[in-house]
N, C-alpha and C positions, 0 to 999 in steps of 0.2 A: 355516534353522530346524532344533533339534533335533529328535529324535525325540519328546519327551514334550512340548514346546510342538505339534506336529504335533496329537500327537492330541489335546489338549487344544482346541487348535481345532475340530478335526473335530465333538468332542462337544458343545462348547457350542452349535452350530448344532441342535441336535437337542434341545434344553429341553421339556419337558413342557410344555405350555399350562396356564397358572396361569387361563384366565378360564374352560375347560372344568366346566360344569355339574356337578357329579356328588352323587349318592344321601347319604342320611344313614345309611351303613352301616359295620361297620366296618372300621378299618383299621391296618395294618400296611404298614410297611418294612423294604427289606433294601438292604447296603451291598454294592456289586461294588468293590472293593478292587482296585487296580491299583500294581504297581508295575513296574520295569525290574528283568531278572536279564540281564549279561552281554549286554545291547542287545535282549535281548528282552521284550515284553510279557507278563507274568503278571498274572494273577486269581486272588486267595486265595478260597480254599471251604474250608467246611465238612461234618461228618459226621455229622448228629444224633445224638445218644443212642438206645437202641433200648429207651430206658427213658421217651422221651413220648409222650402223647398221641395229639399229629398228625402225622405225618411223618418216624415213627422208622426212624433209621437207613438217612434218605437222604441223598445231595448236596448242599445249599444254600449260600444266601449268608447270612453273618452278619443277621441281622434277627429283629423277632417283631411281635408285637401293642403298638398305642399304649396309650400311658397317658393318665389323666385328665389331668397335666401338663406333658405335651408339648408347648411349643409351635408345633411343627410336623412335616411326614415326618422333616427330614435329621435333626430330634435325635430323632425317635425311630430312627432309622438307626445315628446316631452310640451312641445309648444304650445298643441291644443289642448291638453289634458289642464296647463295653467289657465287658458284662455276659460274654459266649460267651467273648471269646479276649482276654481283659485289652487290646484296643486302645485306646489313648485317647483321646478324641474329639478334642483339638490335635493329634493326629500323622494326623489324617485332610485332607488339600487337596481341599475339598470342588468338585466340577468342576461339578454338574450332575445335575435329576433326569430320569428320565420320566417319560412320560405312566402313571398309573396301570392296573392290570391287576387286574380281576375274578378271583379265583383260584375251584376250585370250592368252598370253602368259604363263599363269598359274603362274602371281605373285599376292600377294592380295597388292592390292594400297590402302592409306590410303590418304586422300583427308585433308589437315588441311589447315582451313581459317584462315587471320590475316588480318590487317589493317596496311597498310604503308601511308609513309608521301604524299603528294600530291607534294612535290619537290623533291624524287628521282628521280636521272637519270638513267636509264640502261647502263651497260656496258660490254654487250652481248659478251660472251667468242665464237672466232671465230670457234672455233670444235664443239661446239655443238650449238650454237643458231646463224641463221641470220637476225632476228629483232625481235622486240618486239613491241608493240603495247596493246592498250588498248580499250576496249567496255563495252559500258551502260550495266549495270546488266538486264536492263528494254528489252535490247532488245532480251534476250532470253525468252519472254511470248510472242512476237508477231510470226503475222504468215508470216508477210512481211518477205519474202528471206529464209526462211525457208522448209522444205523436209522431209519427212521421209518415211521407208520403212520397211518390214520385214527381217528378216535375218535369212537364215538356224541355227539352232542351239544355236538362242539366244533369248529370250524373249521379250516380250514387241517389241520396235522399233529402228529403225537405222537413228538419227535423224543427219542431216545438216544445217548449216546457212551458207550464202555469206554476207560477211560484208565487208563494201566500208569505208574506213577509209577518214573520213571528212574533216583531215589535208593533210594527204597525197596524198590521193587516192586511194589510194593502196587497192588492191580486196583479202580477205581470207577465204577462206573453214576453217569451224569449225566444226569436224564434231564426231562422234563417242564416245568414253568414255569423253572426253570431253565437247563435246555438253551436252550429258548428265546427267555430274558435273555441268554445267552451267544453265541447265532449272533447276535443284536441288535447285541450290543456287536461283538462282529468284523466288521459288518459295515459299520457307522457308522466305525470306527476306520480298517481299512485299504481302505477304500472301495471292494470288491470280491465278486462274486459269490460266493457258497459253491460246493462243487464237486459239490452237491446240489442236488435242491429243497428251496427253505423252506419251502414253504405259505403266505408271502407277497410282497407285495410288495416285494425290497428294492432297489428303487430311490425307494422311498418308506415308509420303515420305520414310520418315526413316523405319518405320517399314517393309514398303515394299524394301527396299532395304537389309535390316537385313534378310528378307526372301529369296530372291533372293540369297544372298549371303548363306545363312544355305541347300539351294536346290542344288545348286551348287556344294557345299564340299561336301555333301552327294553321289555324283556322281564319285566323287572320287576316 
């Protein structure tokens, strides 16, 4: 079995429960974009504009808020990920969502993976994204450059990476519900421990996040 059939297995065992209950609140997705560089696993990110709103001039994954005509998370996933960095919603192999995540903003974010080409270009729309860049899926298990911390009012941990991009140079904070999406994905993927604590469960990621989020709405 190749490497990208591999993980593609691995991930699809891990689907968001489509019958989980949830709030009439609202919502957004973001796309984790996976492709192979050189036999390795890469996840394309983003750099917000430090000219929005919410979340200027942090780390993310391509996504935003749904629309009235959306008819579901992946195209609103697909949507925004064309709108940021010219992706095209065909050049996305849509793998698999998760289970949705309460952000503090009070939206539930639905995280949906796919696999793009290893020759897309970005073409980072200047209002909202100022670069884009890419990092080893591998290196969200180590403990090299990485932090974490407790947080009033939220569980588990507040995790951080400093990542020194090898072409550029260029130094980026990853930190928060991202970070977080990203230790998820490394650890679903290559089915192994981080070289950290997570702050949760991962030999039961999913179920623990299923929980997490059913604790949450209950609070409501």
């Amino acid at each position: 079995m190749d490497l990208k059939k591999r993980v593609v297995e691995r991930l699809k065992k891990c689907i968001g429960e489509e019958s989980l209950r949830l709030p009439d609140l609202p919502k957004a997705s973001v796309l984790i974009p996976l492709f192979f560089r050189d036999g390795e696993l890469q996840v394309l990110m983003t750099l917000r504009s430090t000219k929005l709103k919410h979340n200027a001039g942090e780390v993310c994954f391509p996504g935003g808020k749904s629309e009235r005509n959306d008819p579901d998370e992946i195209h609103t996933a697909l949507r925004e990920a064309e709108e940021e960095i010219g992706l095209p919603p065909d050049g996305v192999e849509v793998v698999c969502r998760f289970t949705p995540i309460l952000n503090q903003r009070g939206l539930l974010v639905t995280p949906v993976v796919g696999f793009i080409n290893e020759s897309f270009r970005p073409h980072p729309n200047p209002a909202e994204v100022s670069d884009v860049f890419s990092v080893p899926v591998e290196f969200f298990l180590k403990e090299t450059n990485h932090t974490a911390y407790p947080v009033p009012n939220i569980s588990g941990k507040m995790h951080s990476f400093i990542f020194t991009d090898p072409v550029t140079d260029k130094i980026y904070q990853i930190w928060g519900l991202t970070a977080s999406l990203s230790i998820l994905m490394a650890v679903l993927v290559f089915n192994r421990q981080p070289e950290f604590e997570a702050g949760f469960d991962v030999d039961n990621v999913i179920v623990t996040f299923r929980r997490e989020l059913k604790q949450r709405i209950s609070k409501l």
